[in-house]
N, C-alpha and C positions, 0 to 999 in steps of 0.2 A: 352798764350801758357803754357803749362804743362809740368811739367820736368817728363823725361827718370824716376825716382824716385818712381813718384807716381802710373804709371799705368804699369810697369816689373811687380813688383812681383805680381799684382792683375791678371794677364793674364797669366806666371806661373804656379798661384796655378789652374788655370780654364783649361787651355790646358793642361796641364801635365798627369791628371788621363786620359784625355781621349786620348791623345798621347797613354798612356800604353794600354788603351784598346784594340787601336785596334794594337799593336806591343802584344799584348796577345793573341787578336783571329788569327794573323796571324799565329803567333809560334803555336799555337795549330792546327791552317789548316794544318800546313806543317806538324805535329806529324800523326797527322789522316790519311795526306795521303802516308807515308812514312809507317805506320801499313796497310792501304790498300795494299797499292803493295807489302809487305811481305806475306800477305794473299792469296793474288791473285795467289803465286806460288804454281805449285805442291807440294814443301814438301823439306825437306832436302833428300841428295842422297851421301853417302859416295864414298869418289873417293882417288884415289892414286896416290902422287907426283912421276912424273916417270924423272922429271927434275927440276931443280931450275936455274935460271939465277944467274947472280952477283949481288955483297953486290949495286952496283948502280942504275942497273933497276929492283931489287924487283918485278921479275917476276917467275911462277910456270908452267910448262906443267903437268896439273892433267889428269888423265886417270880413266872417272867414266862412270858407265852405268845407265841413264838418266830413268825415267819414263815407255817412250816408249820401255825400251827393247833393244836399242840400244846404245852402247862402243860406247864414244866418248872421244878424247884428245883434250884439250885447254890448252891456255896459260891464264894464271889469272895475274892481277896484284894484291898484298897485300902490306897494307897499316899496318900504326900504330904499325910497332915493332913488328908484329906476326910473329914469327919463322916456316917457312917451309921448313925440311928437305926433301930431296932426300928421298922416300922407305916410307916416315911419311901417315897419312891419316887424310884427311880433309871433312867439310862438305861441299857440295857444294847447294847451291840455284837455283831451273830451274823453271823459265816460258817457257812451251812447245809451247803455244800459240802464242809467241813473240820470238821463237828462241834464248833466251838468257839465260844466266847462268852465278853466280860470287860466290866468295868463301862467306860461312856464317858469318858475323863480329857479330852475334847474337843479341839481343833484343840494337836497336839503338833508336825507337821511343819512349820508357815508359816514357826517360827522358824530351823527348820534349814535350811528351803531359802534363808530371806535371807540367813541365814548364809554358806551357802554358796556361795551367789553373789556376796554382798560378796569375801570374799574371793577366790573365783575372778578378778574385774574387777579387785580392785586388783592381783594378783600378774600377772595379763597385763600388765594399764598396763606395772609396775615393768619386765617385762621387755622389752617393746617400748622404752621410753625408756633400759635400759641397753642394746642392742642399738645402738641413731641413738648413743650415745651411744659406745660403742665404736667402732665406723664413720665416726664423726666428724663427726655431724651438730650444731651446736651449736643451741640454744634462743633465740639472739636476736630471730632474725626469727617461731617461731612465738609468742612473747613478745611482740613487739609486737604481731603481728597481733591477739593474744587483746586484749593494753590496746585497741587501736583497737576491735574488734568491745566489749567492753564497754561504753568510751564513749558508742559508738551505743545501744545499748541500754538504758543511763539515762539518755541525752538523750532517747530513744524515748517513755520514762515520764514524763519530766515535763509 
């Protein structure tokens, strides 16, 4: 029998990049489709706080006239420490199509798609290099070639 010892960290190194992978292309599904449905609305439409609730339910009654031509008041919930005054003016987000509308917290997916693509790149790299590397392809020579090709490139610069 084999101790706990010898075969964690071999299994580890082998699951882990491809754990990221796909914790990478998820984060990246979800950026994608969080910029789709920002997309998918008509547009921004400025609208005007005609109420604000209390400092407890962080609520807004906005009064903005929609795409279609038609004044309409809703109440918004706002998140995240954005200050909305009574008489202030805000953007509002409308899918006409879906009857819905909520205040604009502005570009939320850029982050999640770098995100997700940072990670997606690195966890391929890792597993393409432990593959050469299982296989038996050693790093000396693409090692060198990188120092040489560097060299060139700051002697390039100067």
């Amino acid at each position: 029998m084999t101790s706990s010892r010898s075969w964690l960290p071999g299994l580890v190194v082998l699951w882990l990049p491809l754990m990221l992978l796909v914790c990478g292309l998820a984060v990246l599904w979800l950026g994608v489709s969080v910029a789709a449905d920002v997309n998918r609305s008509a547009g921004l439409v400025p609208g005007r706080v005609v109420a604000t609730g209390s400092r407890m339910t962080l609520t807004a009654d906005v009064k903005y006239t929609g795409p279609d031509g038609v004044t309409r008041t809703e109440t918004f919930e706002h998140h995240k420490g954005r200050r909305v005054h009574q008489g202030g003016w805000v953007h509002i987000r409308v899918w006409p199509d879906e009857r819905r509308a909520e205040l604009d917290e502005g570009d939320k997916h850029t982050g999640v798609i770098v995100m997700g693509s940072v990670l997606t790149l690195l966890s391929a790299g890792a597993i393409v290099v432990l593959l050469l590397w299982h296989h038996g392809v050693r790093m000396e020579k693409s090692r060198a070639r990188f120092h040489l090709w560097w060299c060139w490139l700051v002697s390039y610069w100067r």
